[in-house]
N, C-alpha and C positions, 0 to 999 in steps of 0.2 A: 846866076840862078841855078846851075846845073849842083852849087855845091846845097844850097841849101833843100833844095829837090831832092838828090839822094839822104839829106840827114832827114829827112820827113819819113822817107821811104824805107829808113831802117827802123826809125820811133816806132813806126806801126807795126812791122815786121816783129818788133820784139815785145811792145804788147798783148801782139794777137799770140804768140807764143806762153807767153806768160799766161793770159787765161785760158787757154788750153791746156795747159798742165794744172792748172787749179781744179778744172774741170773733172780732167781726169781724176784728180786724186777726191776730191766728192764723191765721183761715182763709183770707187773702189769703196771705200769708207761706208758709202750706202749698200753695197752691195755686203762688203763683210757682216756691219751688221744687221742687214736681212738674213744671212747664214746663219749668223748666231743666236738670234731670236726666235729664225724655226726652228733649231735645234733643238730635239725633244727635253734634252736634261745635259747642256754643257758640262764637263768635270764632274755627275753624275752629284752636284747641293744638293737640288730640290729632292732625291731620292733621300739622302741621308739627311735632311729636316724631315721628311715627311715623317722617315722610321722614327727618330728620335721624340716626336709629337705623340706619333702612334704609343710606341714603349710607354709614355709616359701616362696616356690615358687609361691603359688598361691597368697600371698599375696604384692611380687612385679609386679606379673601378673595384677591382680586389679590395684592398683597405675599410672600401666601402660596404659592401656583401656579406665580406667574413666575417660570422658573429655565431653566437651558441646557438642560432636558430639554421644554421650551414645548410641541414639537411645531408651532409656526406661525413665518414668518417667514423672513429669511437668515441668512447669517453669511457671514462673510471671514476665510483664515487667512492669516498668511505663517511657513514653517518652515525650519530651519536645521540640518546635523546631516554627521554621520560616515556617508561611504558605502564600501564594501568591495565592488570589481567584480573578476570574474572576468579577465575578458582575455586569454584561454589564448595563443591565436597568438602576441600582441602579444610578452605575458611570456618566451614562449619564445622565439622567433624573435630579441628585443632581449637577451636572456641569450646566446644562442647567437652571435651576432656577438665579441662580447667572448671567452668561450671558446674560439672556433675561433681567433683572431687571437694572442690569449696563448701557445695551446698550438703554432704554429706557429714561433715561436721565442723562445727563453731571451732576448732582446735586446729583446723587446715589454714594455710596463708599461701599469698604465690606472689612470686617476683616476677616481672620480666612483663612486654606488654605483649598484645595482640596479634593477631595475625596479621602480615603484612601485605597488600595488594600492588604496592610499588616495586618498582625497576629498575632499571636500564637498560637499553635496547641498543646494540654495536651491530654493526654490518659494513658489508664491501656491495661495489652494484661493479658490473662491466656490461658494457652494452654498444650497439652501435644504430644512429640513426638510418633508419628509413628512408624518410624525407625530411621537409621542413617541419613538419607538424607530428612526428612520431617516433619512436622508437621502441628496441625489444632490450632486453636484457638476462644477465644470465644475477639472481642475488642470492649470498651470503650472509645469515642476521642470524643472532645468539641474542638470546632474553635472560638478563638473570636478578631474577626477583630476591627482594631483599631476605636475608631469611626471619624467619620468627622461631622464638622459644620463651621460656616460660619454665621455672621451677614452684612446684608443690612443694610446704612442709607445715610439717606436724609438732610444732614446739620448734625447737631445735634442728630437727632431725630432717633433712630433705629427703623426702619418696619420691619423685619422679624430677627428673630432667626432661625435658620433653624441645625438642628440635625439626626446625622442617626448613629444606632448604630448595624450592622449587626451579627449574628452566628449561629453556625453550631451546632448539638450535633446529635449522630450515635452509634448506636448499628451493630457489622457485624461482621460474621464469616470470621476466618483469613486462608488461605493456601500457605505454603511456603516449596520449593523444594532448596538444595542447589545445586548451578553449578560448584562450586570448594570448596572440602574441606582439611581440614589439622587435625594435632591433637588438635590445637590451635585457630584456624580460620576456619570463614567458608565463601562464598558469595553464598547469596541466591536471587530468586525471589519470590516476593509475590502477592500475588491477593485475595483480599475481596469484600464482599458485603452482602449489608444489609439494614438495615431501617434507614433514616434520615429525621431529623427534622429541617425545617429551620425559624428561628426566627428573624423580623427588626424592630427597635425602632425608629418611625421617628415622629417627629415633627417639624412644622412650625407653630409659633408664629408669628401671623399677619395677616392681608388682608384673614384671615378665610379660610384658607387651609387647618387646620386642622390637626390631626396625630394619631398616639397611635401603639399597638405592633402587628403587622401581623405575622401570621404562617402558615408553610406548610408544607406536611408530601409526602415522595414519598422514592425507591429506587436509592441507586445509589451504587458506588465501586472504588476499588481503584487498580492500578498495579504499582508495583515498583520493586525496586533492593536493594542492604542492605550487610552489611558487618557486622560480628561477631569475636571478637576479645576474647578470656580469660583470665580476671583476677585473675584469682585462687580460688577457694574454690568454685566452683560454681558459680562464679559472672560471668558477662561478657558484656560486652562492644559492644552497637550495634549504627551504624549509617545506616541509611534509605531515599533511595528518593524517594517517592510514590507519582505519579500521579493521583488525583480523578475526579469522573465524580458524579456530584447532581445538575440537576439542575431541579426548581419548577415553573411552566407555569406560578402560580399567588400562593399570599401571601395574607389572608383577615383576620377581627376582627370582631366580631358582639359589639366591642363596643369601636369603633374606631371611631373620629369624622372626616367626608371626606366634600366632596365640596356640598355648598345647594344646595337643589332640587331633592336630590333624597332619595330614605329609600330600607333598606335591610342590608345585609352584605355589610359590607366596603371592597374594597381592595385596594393594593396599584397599582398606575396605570401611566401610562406617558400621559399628554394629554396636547393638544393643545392650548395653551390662544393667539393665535392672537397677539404676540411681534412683536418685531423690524426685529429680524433674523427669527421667522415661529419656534422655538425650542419645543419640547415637556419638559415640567417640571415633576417633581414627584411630586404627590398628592394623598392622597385617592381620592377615590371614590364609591359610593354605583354601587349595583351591577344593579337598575334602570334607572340611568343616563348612563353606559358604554351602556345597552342594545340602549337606545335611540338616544346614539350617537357615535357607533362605528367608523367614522372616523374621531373622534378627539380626545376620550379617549379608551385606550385597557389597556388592564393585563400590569404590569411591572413583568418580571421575574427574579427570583430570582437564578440568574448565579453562583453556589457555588462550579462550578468547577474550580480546580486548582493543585498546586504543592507546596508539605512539603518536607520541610527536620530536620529528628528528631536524636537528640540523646538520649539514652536511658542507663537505666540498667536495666541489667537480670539476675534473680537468676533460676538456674536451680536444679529443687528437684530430687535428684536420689535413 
């Protein structure tokens, strides 16, 4: 019995050994990973997933926002477009020559058409937003009206060439509010003002009328409405109808030749020659002769107000 008694007594012996090292190594294994689990950020992952998430949102955040309505930033335009200027004096006074000439005898004929009141309107804008809904600007715009002429003759023989070649050039701060925007579009109103220059090339070859290039400097401005379309990357696509106001009392040369009998500054002026119909022509005239005969010669003014419509492109700097 003694043999089979010790082989029991070591069976147990090496079971109860056995699951005490099982034991222990459970409670190692449980205990590591409790350490590891409170561990704020083992090998520092979940730091560098978070960043990696983070980066990525903010950066279709952005994607999303930036648009021509930014509100930070500049922009540059350059525009191009159909201008329609008043030019009351000019239009009449250059009509009226040709009338009064024709109507003086059946023997007169004239080439060439009428006065022109169309254009072309070119400008630069630079500017920088505000906010989302505004901005200022600094613009650049030259007006140059189509010109008009016209020859008189007499049989054969031509008596006057007659030419007129009118425009506009302006320097003027821009300020524009938009009334409806989108992420894409925008519809704004505008309103400028500033310095302008107004410049006319007139000549009449013949019967000593005389000519040469009159100027004149005064303030005027513009108000309009406008539409802002984006074409991606910054670009963007604008159309504009801006209404201006420039007009200049009198236009003169100090070396302009005008009608004999007088000396001084020239200017260009409407005055009275005694025709058929009583018309006032456009002529120079010194500034001697107007004083001496106010009701038959006066200032012709220079009527440069009117209505643009431009299209344009805009890059917007963010």
């Amino acid at each position: 019995m003694k043999p089979l008694f010790r082989l029991a007594a070591l069976f147990v012996l090496i079971f109860g050994l056995r699951n005490s090292t099982q034991a222990g190594s459970l409670e190692g294994n449980t205990e590591t990973f409790q350490n590891y689990a409170s561990s704020p950020d083992p090998s520092g992952f979940l730091q560098f997933a978070k960043a990696v998430h983070s980066t990525r949102h903010v950066a279709e955040d952005t994607s999303q926002t930036v648009s021509l309505l930014d509100g930070s930033g500049t922009f540059a335009e350059f525009y191009t477009g159909y201008d329609y200027s008043i030019l009351g004096d000019l239009s009449t006074g250059f009509n009226n020559f040709k009338s009064e000439f024709l109507a003086s005898s059946s023997a007169y004929s004239a080439t060439g058409g009428g006065f022109q009141n169309s254009g072309i309107q070119t400008g630069v804008i630079y500017g920088i937003h505000l906010d989302p809904s505004s901005s200022l600007a600094l613009e650049f715009s030259n007006v140059m009206t189509f010109p008009s002429d016209y020859s008189i003759s007499g049989g054969s023989t031509v008596l006057y060439n007659t030419s007129l070649a009118p425009s506009l050039f302006s320097v003027s701060a821009d300020y524009s509010l938009n009334l409806i925007q989108a992420g894409s579009s925008r519809t704004y109103v505008a309103v400028s003002g500033g310095y302008y220059h107004g410049t006319v090339a007139y000549n009449n070859n013949g019967g000593g009328y005389g000519g040469g290039t009159f100027t004149g400097d005064n303030i005027g401005g513009t108000l309009g409405i406008g539409e802002e379309v984006s074409l991606g990357s910054g670009f963007g696509f604008n159309f504009s109808l801006p209404g201006r106001y420039a007009y200049f009392s009198q236009v003169s040369s100090t070396t302009a030749v005008g009608l004999s009998g007088g000396t001084g500054t020239t200017y260009l002026c409407l005055a009275g020659i005694g025709g058929p119909n009583n018309l006032k022509i456009l002529v120079p005239a010194s500034s001697s002769l107007i004083s001496k005969n106010p009701s038959l010669v006066s200032y012709a003014g220079l009527d440069y107000s009117g209505l643009d419509a431009h299209a344009a492109v805009e890059y917007h700097f963010f």
